[in-house]
C-alpha positions in Angstrom: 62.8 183.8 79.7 63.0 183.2 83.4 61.0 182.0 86.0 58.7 185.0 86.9 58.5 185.4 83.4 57.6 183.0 82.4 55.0 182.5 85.4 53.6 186.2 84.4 52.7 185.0 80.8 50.6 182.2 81.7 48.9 184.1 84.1 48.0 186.4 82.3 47.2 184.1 79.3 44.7 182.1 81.8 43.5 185.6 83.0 42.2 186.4 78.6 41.1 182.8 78.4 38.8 183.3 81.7 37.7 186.3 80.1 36.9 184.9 76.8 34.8 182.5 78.3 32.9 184.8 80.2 31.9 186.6 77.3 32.2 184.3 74.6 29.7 184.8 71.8 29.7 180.8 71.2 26.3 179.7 71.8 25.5 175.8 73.3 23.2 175.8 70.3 26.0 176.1 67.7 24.7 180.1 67.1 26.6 183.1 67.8 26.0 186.4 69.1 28.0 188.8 67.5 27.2 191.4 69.9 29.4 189.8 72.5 32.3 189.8 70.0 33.0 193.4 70.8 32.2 192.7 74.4 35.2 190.0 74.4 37.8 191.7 72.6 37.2 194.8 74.5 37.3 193.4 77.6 40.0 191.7 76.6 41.8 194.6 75.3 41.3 196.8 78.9 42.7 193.7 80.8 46.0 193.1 79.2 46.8 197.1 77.8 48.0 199.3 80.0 48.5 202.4 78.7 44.7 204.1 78.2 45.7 206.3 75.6 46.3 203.2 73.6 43.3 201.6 74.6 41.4 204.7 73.5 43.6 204.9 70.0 42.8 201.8 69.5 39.0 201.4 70.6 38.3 204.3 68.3 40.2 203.1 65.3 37.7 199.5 65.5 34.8 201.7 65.7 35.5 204.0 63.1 36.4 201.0 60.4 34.1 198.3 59.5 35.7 196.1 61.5 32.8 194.7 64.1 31.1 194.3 60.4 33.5 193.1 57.5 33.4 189.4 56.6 37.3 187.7 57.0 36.9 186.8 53.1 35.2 187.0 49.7 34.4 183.1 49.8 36.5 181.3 52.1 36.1 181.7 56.6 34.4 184.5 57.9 32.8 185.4 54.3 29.6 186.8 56.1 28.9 190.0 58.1 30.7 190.3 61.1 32.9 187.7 59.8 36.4 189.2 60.7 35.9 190.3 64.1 35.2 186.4 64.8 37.9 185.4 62.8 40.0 187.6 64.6 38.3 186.6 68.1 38.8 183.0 67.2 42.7 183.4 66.3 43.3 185.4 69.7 41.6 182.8 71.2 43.4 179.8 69.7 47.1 182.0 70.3 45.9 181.8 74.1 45.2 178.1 73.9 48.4 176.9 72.2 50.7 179.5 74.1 51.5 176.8 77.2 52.2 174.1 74.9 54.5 176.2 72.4 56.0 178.0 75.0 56.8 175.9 77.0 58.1 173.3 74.3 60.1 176.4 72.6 61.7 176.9 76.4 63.6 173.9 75.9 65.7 174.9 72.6 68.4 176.7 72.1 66.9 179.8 70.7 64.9 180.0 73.8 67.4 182.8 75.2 66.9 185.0 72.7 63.2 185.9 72.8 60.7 187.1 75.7 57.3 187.0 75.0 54.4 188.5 77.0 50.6 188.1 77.0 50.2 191.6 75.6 52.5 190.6 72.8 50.4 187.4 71.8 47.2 189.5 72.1 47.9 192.3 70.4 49.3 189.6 67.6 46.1 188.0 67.5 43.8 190.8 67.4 46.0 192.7 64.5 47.0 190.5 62.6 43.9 191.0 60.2 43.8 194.9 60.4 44.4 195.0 56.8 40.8 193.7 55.7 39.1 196.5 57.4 37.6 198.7 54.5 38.9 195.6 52.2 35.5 194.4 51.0 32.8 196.5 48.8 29.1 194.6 48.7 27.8 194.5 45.1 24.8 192.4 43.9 24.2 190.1 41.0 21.0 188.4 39.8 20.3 184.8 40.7 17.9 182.6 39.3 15.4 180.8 41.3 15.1 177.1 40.6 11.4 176.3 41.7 10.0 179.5 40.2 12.2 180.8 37.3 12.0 184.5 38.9 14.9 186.7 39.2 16.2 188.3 42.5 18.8 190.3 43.9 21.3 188.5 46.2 24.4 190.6 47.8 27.8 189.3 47.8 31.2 190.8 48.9 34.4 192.0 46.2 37.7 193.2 46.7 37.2 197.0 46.2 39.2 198.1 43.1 40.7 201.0 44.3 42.8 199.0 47.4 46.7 199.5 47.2 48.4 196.6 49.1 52.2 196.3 50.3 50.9 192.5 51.2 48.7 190.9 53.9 50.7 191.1 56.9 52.8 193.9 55.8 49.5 196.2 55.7 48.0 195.3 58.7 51.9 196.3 60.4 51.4 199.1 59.0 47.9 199.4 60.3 49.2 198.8 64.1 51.5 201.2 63.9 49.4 204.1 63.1 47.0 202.8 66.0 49.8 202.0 68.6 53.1 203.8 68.1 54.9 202.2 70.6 54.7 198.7 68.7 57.5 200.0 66.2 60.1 198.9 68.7 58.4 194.9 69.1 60.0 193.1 66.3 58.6 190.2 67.6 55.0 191.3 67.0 55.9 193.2 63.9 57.4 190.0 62.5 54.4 187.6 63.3 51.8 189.3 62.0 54.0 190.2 59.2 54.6 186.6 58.5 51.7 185.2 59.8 50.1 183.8 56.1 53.7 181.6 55.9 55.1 182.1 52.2 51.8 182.2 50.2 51.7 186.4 51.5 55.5 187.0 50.5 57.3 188.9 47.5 60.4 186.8 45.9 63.0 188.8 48.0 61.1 188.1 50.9 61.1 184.6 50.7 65.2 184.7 51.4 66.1 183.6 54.5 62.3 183.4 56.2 62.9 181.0 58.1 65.3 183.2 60.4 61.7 184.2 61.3 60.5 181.2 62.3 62.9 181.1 65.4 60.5 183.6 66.7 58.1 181.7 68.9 55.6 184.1 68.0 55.6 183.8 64.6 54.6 180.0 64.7 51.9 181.0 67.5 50.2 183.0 65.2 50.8 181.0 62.3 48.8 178.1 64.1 46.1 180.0 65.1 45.2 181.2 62.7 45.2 178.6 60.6 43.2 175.9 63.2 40.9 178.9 63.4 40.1 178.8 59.3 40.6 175.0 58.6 39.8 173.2 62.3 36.5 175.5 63.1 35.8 177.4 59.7 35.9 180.7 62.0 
């Protein structure tokens, strides 16, 4: 990466963070409005995206998923409504955080010649690399026992549906991006972080050989972090 660059990214990275903050759905009170989730990420989304037509593929595919509404898991972060659009918010945000410090560190190796990364790249990362759980999780109910007055009620609680096929986390929310935003197909950079984004706990035998070519790609390790400070660090 050179100079202007390099100078670009973080401008544009400080330019996402500005906006996150201006619409973040983090409350002083420790609440959140989820309302501003979608207010973030598509603010976000018009900033750093170009093309419209993408913006518009894309804006349409959230809207037409359960993705403001899906929780992130069955009983782990985010397993609540709503849950993977903050998930998802929280790892673009934490990519944007940790880019100057990565970067910047990754600059000084010898592998830095080989890769340029932008701020669309590290976005687009971020806000996919989950795509996979939209239409994921069915809501089924079971009967729970109250302790005080012996009654029976109700209570709702979220299951993998049955009927899902899966090529593997990251490799389904690829495929996921692809449909959306065409033009991806040529990032391998992006296609390989979100693709290896869980580490080796999403990956067949035959993938396993040789990952850790991957891991030269700054990206990869971006995305990796974030999303795991966003689950363990903040429970998000």
């Amino acid at each position: 990466m050179n100079d202007l660059q390099q100078n670009e990214l973080f401008t544009e990275v400080y330019e996402l963070l500005d906006i996150f903050n201006q619409f973040s759905p983090f409350q002083n009170d420790g609440n959140i409005n989820f309302e501003k989730i979608k207010i973030a990420i598509n603010e976000m989304t018009n900033y750093i995206i170009k093309d419209k037509s993408e913006v518009d593929a894309l804006n349409q595919w959230l809207d037409n998923t359960d993705f403001w509404t899906a929780p992130a898991s069955t009983k782990f972060h985010g397993d609540f409504k709503g849950g993977l659009s903050l998930h998802t918010l929280m790892v673009i945000k934490q990519s944007l955080e940790f880019t100057k410090p990565v970067i910047e560190n990754f600059l000084t190796s010898p592998q830095n010649e080989k890769y340029t990364i932008t701020a669309k790249d590290i976005f687009v990362a971020a806000l996919a690399h989950d795509f996979c759980k939209t239409n994921f999780y069915g809501v089924e109910y079971r009967n729970i026992k109250d302790n005080i007055t012996g009654s029976w009620t109700k209570q709702p609680f979220y299951k993998t549906r049955n009927d899902n096929r899966n090529l593997g986390h990251g490799n389904e929310s690829v495929l996921m991006l692809l449909e959306i935003m065409p033009s991806m197909i040529k990032n391998r950079m992006v296609i390989e972080a979100i693709s290896r984004h869980m580490g080796f706990s999403d990956l067949s035998d035959s993938e396993t050989y040789n990952y850790s070519n991957f891991l030269q790609n700054p990206l990869v390790i971006l995305l990796q972090l974030a999303d795991q400070t966003a689950a363990q660090w903040f429970n998000r």
